[in-house]
C-alpha positions in Angstrom: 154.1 22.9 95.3 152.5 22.9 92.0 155.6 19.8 90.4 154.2 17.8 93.0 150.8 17.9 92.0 151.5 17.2 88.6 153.8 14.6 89.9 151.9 11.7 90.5 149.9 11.8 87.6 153.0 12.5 85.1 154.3 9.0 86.4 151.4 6.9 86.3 151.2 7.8 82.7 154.7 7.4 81.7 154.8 4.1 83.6 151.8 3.1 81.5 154.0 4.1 78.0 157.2 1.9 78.8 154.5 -1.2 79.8 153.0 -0.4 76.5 156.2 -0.8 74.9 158.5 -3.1 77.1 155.8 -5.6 78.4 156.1 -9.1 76.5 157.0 -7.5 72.9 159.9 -6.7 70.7 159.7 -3.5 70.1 161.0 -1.5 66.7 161.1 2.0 65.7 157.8 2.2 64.2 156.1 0.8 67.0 157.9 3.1 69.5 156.7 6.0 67.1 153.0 5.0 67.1 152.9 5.0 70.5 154.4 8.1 71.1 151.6 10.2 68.5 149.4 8.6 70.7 150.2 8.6 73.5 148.2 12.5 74.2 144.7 10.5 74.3 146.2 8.6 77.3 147.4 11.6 78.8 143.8 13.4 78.5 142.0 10.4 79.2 144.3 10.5 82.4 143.3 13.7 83.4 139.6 13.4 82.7 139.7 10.4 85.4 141.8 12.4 87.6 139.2 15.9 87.1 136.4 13.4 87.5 137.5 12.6 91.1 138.2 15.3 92.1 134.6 16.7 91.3 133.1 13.4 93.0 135.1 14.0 96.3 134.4 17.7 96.3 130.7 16.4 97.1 131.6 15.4 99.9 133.0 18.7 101.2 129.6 20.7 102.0 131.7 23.9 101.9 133.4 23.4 98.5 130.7 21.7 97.0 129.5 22.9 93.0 126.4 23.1 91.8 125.2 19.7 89.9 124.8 22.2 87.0 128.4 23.6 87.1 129.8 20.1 87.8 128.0 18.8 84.4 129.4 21.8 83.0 133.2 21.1 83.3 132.3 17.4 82.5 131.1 17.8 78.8 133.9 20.9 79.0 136.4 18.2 79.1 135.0 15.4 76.9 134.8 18.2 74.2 138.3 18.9 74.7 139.0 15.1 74.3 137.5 14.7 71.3 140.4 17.0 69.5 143.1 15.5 71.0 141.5 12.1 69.5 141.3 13.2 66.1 145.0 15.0 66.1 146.6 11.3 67.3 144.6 9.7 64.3 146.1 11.7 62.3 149.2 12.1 63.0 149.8 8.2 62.8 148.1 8.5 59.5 150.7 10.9 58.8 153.2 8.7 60.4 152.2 5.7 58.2 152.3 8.1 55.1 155.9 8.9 55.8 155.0 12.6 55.9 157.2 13.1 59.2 157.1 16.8 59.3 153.4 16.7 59.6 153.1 13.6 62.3 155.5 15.4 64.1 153.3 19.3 63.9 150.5 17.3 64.8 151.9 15.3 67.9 152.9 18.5 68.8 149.2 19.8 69.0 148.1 16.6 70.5 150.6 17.1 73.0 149.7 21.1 74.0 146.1 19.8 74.2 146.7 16.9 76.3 149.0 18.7 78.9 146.0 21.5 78.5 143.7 19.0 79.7 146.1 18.2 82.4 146.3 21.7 83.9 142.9 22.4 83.9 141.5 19.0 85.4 144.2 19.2 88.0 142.9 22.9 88.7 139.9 22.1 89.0 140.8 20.7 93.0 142.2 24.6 93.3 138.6 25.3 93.5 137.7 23.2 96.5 
């Protein structure tokens, strides 16, 4: 049932873009745009919180339960990974605002691969337990 794990998570944060963009505002086309290059830091700051409880609750579980060091591990693992995904959306609205479309658009894409990266691993991360 792998869609269904990925289910919850992929609505929360497409529920969070159309209250970005429909909640008390007019929204135009440059607006809509800028939130959609940035809208990858949501996604892996989203599955950070999701990876981060699922490594708390797996302390619970004396059978599945990692190593402090190994939990630290995948921690900075994904805040590293963050980081990129940070940068990209920067510049891609740069780009954006530059009107260099071809190149906000590459660069979404990589912000976008990274994020949904991000995704797959935190989520796997509860395979483990």
């Amino acid at each position: 049932m792998i869609f269904w794990d990925y289910a919850l998570p992929g609505s929360i944060i497409l529920l969070k873009l159309m209250l970005r963009l429909g909640t008390d505002q007019e929204t135009n086309t440059a607006d809509t745009l800028k939130a959609v290059l940035v809208f990858p830091v949501d996604i892996a700051f989203l599955s950070l919180s999701y990876g981060s409880a699922i490594l708390y609750a797996s302390q619970g579980n004396v059978a599945g339960q990692m190593p402090v060091k190994a939990v630290l591990t995948i921690a900075f693992l994904a805040v590293f990974l963050l980081l990129p995904v940070i940068i990209i959306s920067k510049k891609s609205e740069r780009a954006l605002i530059l009107e260099k479309t071809k190149k906000a658009g590459w660069l979404a894409f990589v912000g976008y691969a990274l994020a949904l990266s991000i995704t797959t691993l935190s989520i796997s991360v509860g395979g483990l337990f």
